[in-house]
Structures are given as structure tokens and as C-alpha cells.
C-alpha positions, 0 to 999 in steps of 0.5 A: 110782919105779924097779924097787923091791929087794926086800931086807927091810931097813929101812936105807932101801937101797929108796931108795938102788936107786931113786936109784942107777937115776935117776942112771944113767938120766940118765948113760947117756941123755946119754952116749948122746945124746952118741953119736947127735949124734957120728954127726950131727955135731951140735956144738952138741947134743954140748956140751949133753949134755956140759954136763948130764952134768958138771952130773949128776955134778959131786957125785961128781967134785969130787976128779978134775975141778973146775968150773973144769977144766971151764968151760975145756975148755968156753971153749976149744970155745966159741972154737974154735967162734967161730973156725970158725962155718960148721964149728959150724953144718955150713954148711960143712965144712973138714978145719981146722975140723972137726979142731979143734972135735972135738979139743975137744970130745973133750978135753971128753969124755975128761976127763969120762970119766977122772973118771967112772972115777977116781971109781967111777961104774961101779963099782971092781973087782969091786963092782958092785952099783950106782953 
């Protein structure tokens, strides 16, 4: 388990901290892998962390960005990337194609941002005491 709080209540917020610390353990990893494959130009990774992080907070995010939002910000990468498939695999790099496929893929990111902060996942206002 995660670093146990120590409240001396017996409302079960031992648990909750610890389930609190996996979920942002998991929204911060892909967030940051997310970041490293940016640097590398690793379209491929960068989708896939894309993809598990809206899977992570798709609970928490239901009002501000649905499944289907998502699963057309994903089509559209998906076609972009079909289109330019030297560009997605770094066999070649075109001002053309390696525009368009990181305006989607940072379509995909922003939206999934604003729907993390829309929704409170890092906290509102001045409580955060936790996610």
C-alpha cells in the first residue's frame, strides 16, 4: 500500500489516501511518459499513453469528455497517421506530416487536460488535499 495517513478515524479515509495515491501514481506516470515520448517523437508511444490515461480517469470525467469524444480525437490521429505513415514511424519526416499528426495528437491531449481540470482531478480552488 501507499504511504498509510495516519488520521485515527475509523471512516475508512486510511483507504481512500491510499486509493487517492494509486490514482495519481498512474495519472502522473502516464502523463510523464506522455512527455519523454514528446521529446523522442514517439507518436505511437504518445497515443498509447493518451489512450490509458482517459481509460484511468474516464470515471471522473464522464460529464466534461465522453468515450465518444474521445474515440473521434483518436480516429482522426488514427487517419492522420495512415495518411502519413513514413511520418508516424519516423522513416521520414515532412514539415506536412509531422505538423498534422502533432496537432492531433495535441487536440487529443488538450481535451483530456480540460477535462481532468474541468472535473477536479488536481484539485479546485484551495482544497487540495488530494485527488
Amino acid at each position: 500500500m501507499a504511504y498509510k495517513y495516519e488520521d485515527n478515524s475509523s471512516n475508512g479515509s486510511d483507504l481512500l489516501w491510499d486509493l487517492r495515491m494509486y490514482y495519481a501514481f498512474y495519472v502522473s506516470r502516464y502523463l510523464s511518459n506522455f512527455a519523454q515520448s514528446r521529446e523522442q517523437n514517439n507518436y505511437p508511444k504518445m497515443i498509447n499513453e493518451l489512450k490509458w490515461l482517459f481509460y484511468t480517469i474516464r470515471p471522473r470525467v464522464k460529464k466534461e469528455y465522453s468515450e465518444k469524444n474521445f474515440e473521434d480525437d483518436y480516429n482522426n490521429i488514427v487517419k492522420i497517421s495512415n495518411k502519413y505513415k513514413d511520418d508516424w514511424t519516423g522513416k521520414k519526416r515532412t514539415s506536412e506530416g509531422i505538423t498534422e499528426i502533432e496537432e492531433s495528437i495535441l487536440i487529443l491531449y488538450s481535451n483530456l487536460m480540460e477535462a481532468m481540470i474541468d472535473a477536479g482531478i488536481f484539485g479546485k480552488g484551495e482544497d487540495l488535499s488530494g485527488l
